[in-house]
N, C-alpha and C positions, 0 to 999 in steps of 0.2 A: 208445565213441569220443567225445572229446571236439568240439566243433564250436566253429570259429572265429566268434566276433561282433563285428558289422560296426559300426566304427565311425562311417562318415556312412550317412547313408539314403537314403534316394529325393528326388530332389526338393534334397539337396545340393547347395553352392556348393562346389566346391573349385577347388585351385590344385596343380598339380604342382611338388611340392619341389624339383627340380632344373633344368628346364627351364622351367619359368614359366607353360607354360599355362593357362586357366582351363578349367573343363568344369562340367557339373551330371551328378550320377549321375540312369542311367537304369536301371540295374541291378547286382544284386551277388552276385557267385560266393563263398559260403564258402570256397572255397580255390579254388587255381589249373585253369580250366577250358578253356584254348585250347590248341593242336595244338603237338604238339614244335617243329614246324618255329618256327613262331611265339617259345616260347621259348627255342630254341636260336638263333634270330639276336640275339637280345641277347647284347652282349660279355660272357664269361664273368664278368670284374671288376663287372659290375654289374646282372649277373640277380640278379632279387630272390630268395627262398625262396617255392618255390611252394605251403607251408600256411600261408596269410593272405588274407583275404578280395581278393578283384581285380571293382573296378569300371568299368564301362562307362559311360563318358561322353560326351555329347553336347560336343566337346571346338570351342573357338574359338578361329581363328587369331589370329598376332598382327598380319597386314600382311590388307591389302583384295585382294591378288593370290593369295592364297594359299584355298584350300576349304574350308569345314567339315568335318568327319571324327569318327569315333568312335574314340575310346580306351580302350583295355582296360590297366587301371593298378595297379598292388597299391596296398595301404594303407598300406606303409612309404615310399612316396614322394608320398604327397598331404596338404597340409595345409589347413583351413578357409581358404576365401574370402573374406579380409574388403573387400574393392573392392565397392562398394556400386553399381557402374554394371551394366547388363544384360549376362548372359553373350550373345553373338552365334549363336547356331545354327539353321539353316532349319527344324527338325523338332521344338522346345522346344516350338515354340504349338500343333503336333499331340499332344503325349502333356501336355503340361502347364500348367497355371494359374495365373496369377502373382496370388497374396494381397494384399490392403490393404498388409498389413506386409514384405511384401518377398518373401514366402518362395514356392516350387513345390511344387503337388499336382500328382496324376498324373488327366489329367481321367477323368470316368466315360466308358466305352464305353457306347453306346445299342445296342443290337441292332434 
């Protein structure tokens, strides 16, 4: 079986292609792993193909009224983040560390 490879990785800035929002992946499904229900509420005209890697993002509003949220997103509609400002999410500074150079690790868990 061949296995899909995932284009962004952990700690990724991205942007959703059609809708605009910003997110950092927090994790990545080799292919499609969320419940029918789930993808059968997407309009049939624009459910993606569910053998392509689908990432979990720590996803940020675009208005101050609105909540942070996680997004689950295939990889045919996210493209690299090039907006250089901080992505906004309550839960970033718990699993991640932000580098001299810009970039997110996923911090060490201590036991």
């Amino acid at each position: 079986m061949l296995r899909n490879i995932a284009k962004y990785t952990i700690g990724a800035s991205v942007k959703h292609r059609i809708y605009g929002f910003r997110g950092l992946v927090f994790d990545v499904d080799p292919e499609f792993s969320n419940t029918d229900e789930w993808y059968e509420s997407i309009p049939e005209e624009a459910r993606p193909n569910k053998n392509q890697p689908f990432y979990h993002l720590f996803a940020e509003t675009p208005s101050p009224d609105q909540s942070p949220y996680i997004a689950y997103v295939s990889e045919q509609n996210l493209v690299p983040d090039d907006d250089e400002s901080p992505i906004e999410h309550p839960d970033i500074k718990e699993f991640f560390e932000k580098t001299s150079d810009g970039r997110f690790i996923p911090r060490q868990k201590c036991n």
